[in-house]
N, C-alpha and C positions, 0 to 999 in steps of 0.2 A: 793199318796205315791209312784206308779211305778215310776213317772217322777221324784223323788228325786232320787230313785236307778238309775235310767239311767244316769243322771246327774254323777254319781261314779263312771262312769264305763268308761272303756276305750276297745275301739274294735282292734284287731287284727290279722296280716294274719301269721298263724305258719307254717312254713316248714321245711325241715332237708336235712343233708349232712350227711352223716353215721350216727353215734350215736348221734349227737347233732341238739337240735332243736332251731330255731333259730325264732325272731318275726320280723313284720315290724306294721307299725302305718296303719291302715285299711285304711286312707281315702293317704296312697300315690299309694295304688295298684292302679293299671288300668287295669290289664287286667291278666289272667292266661292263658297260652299257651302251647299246645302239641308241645315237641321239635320236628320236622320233620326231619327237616336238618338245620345243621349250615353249614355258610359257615365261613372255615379260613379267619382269615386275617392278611398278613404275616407282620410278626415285629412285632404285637403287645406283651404287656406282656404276662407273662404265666398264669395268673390268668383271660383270655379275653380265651374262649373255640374258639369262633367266634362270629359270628353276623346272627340275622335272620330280615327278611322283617314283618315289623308290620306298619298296616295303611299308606303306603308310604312310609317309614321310616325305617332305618338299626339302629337296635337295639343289642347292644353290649353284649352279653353274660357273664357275671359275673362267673366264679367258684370261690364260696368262698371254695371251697377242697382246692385250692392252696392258699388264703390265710389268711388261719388257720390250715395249714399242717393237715389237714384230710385226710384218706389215705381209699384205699378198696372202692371207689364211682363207683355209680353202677347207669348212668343216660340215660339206654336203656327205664325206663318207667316215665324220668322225665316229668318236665313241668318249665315252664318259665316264674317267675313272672314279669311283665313289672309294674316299677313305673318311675314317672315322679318326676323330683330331680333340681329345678331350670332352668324349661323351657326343660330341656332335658332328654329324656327318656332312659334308662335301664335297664336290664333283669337280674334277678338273678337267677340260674338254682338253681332247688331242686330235689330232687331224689323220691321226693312222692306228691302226691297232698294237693297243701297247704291247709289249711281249716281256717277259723275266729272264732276266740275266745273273751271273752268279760272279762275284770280285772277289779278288784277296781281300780281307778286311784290314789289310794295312793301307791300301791302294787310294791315296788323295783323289776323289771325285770334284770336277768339275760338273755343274750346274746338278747337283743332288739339292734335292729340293727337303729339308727338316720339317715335315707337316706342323708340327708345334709351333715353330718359328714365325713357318709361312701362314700362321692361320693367326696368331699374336698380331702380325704384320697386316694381315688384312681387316681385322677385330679395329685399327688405330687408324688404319687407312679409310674405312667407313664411317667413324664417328666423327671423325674429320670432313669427312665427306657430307654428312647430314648436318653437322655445324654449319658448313659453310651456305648448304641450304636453306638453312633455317633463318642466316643474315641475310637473306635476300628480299 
């Protein structure tokens, strides 16, 4: 009978930016990280805080504050969820320690976040963004 419940369920890593709490699919996380230091990196959009060094690797710092105009972020005791989104890795900062949660997998989620989506979305949102600098 457990193994039928489990079968229903869907796992998940919840974190939040101010007041709203936001999900990702359990199995894209890779890894949860104490911000230390970012380092800038100049040009990028404004929703890119910076980038930190993970396993070899320069891992691009996501604030979704910027975009979903969330305002009052407070990420001195963040952390930084790295998932991996078609080969290539990125970080989405949270303001708290994410933690995993388990749903029916019938159960319509509000603010679940599709890494594929959201990373297509950010892919058009930066070219867009370096266009618009390049007319200047």
């Amino acid at each position: 009978m457990s193994e039928e419940i489990k079968h229903k369920e869907k796992s998940f890593c919840v974190f939040s930016i101010g007041e709203r709490e936001f999900l990702l699919p359990k199995e894209s996380v890779i890894n949860i990280l104490d911000i230390k230091r970012v380092f800038t990196i100049p040009g990028a959009p404004d929703y890119i805080l910076g980038a930190l060094p993970f396993m070899g690797k320069i891992v691009p710092a996501i604030d979704l504050a910027k975009v979903y105009n969330i305002e009052g972020i407070d990420y001195s005791n963040g952390k930084l969820i790295v998932i991996e989104v078609k080969g290539e890795r990125i970080g989405i900062l949270s303001e708290i320690t994410p933690f995993f949660v388990d749903f029916d997998a019938e159960m319509i989620l509000e603010d679940l976040i599709d890494p594929e989506k959201f990373f297509e979305q950010l892919k058009v949102n930066s070219q867009s963004h370096s266009e618009k600098k390049n007319d200047r």
